[in-house]
N, C-alpha and C positions, 0 to 999 in steps of 0.2 A: 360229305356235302359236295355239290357235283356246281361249284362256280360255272357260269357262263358269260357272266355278263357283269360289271362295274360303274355307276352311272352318279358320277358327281357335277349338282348345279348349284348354281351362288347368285342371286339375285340384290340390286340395290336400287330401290327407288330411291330418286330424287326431289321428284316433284310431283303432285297429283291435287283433283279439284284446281288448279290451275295457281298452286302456292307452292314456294318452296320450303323446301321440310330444312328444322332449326340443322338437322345431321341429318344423313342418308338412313333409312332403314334396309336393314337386309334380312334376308330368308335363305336358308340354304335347302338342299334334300340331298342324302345321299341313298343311293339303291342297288340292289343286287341282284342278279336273274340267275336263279337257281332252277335244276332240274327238281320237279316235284319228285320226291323219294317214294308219293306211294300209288304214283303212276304207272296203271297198268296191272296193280294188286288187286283189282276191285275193292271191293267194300270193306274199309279195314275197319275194325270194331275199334281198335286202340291204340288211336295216334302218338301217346303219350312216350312212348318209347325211342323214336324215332325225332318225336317235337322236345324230347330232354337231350337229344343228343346235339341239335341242329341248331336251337334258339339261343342258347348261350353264347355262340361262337357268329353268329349272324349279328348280334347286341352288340358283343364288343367291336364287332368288324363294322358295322354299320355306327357308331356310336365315336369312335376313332374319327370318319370319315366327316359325318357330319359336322362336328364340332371345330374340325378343323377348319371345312370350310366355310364355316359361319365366321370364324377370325377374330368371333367379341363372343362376352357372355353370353349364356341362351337364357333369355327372358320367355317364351314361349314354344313348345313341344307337341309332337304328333307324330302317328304313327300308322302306316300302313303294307295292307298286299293285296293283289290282284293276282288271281289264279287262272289258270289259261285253262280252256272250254272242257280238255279232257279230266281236267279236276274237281275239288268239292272245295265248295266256302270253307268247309272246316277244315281244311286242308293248311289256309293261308292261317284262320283263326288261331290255330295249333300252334302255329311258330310266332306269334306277337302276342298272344292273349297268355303270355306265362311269365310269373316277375324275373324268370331266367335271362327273357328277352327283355323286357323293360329295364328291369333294374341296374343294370351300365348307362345306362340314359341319365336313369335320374339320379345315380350317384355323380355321373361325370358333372351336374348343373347344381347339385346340391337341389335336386326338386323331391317334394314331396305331396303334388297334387297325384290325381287319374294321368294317365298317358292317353288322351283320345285317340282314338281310331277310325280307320276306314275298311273296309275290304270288302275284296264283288269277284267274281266270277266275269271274266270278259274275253274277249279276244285283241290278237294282237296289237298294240299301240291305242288301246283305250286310256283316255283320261280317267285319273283319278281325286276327288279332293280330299289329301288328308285336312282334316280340323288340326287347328294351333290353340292350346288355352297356356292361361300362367304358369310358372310351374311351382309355384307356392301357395298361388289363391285363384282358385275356382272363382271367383266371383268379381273380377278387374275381368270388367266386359273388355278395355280397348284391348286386351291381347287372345280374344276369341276371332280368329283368322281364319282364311284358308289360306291353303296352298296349292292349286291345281297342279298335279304330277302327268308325265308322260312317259313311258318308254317306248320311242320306235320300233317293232317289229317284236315288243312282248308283253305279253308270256304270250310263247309258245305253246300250242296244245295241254304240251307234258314240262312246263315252267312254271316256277310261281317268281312273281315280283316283291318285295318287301323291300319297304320304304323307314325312315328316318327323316323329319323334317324340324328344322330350327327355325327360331325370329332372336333378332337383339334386341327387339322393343315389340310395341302393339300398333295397330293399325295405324297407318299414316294420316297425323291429323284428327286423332281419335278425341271424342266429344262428350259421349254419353258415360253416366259417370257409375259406381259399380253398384251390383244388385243389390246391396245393402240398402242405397238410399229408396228403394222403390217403394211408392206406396202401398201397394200390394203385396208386399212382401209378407209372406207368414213365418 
């Protein structure tokens, strides 16, 4: 795995809707700018090889990084990549969509919901939003978040970005109450 780049951010809001929150809520992301490994290969039939080699070690590295920076529990989780022009969606898909990569995530939180995701194809310094849901229950709307990510100046053509993102709580000031009680519910 061909490191390029390491990009740790920690967010706390304070205040929002023009109240102030009982505690601060934070969100972290932690990211890595890797050289896409099958850049330049053309059309590989069988990412698997390469995506068992890479996502284990991206989990734990990414997973280390985040939690740290979160500094509290993680009550909320997500996850993403952004592959740079010369690459394929299934490229980023490869390396998040295997419980090799998730699964440091959710043992490090004790979670056992989905790991939501994101991933796109873009060029350098495109914004990304990973989704945040619970990591116990699918269904506690207030910790159904984003996180708008950015890397300046990546991915590169021939980079992929892959993201890790935490919350210590749900949304600030969060209101609506979980899907359960919906009338509509089936």
């Amino acid at each position: 795995m061909d490191i390029r780049r390491t990009i740790t951010t920690r967010e706390q809001v304070h205040e929002t809707g023009g109240r102030t929150l009982d505690a601060p809520r934070t969100v972290a992301l932690a990211a890595v700018v890797i050289r896409n490994p099958w850049h330049g290969e053309g059309f590989v039939e069988d990412l698997q090889p390469i995506a068992g080699e890479i996502a284990p070690q991206l989990g734990r590295l990414l997973t280390e990084a985040v939690v740290e920076a979160l500094g509290a529990p993680v009550e909320a989780y997500g996850k993403g990549a952004v592959v740079g022009l010369d690459g394929e969606l299934e490229h980023g898909s490869a390396l998040i969509h295997t419980l090799a990569f998730g699964n440091p995530f959710r043992d490090a939180c004790s979670a056992t919901t989905l790991l939501p995701a994101v991933e796109k194809v873009a060029e350098p310094g495109a914004t990304f939003d990973i989704p945040l849901k619970h990591i116990t229950d699918q269904t506690t709307r207030s910790h159904h978040q984003t996180l708008e990510a950015r890397v300046s100046g990546s991915p590169a053509r021939d980079e992929i970005v892959v993201a890790l993102a935490a919350a210590d709580g749900g949304r600030p000031h969060s209101r609506l109450p979980d899907f359960s009680t919906d009338p509509g519910r089936r």
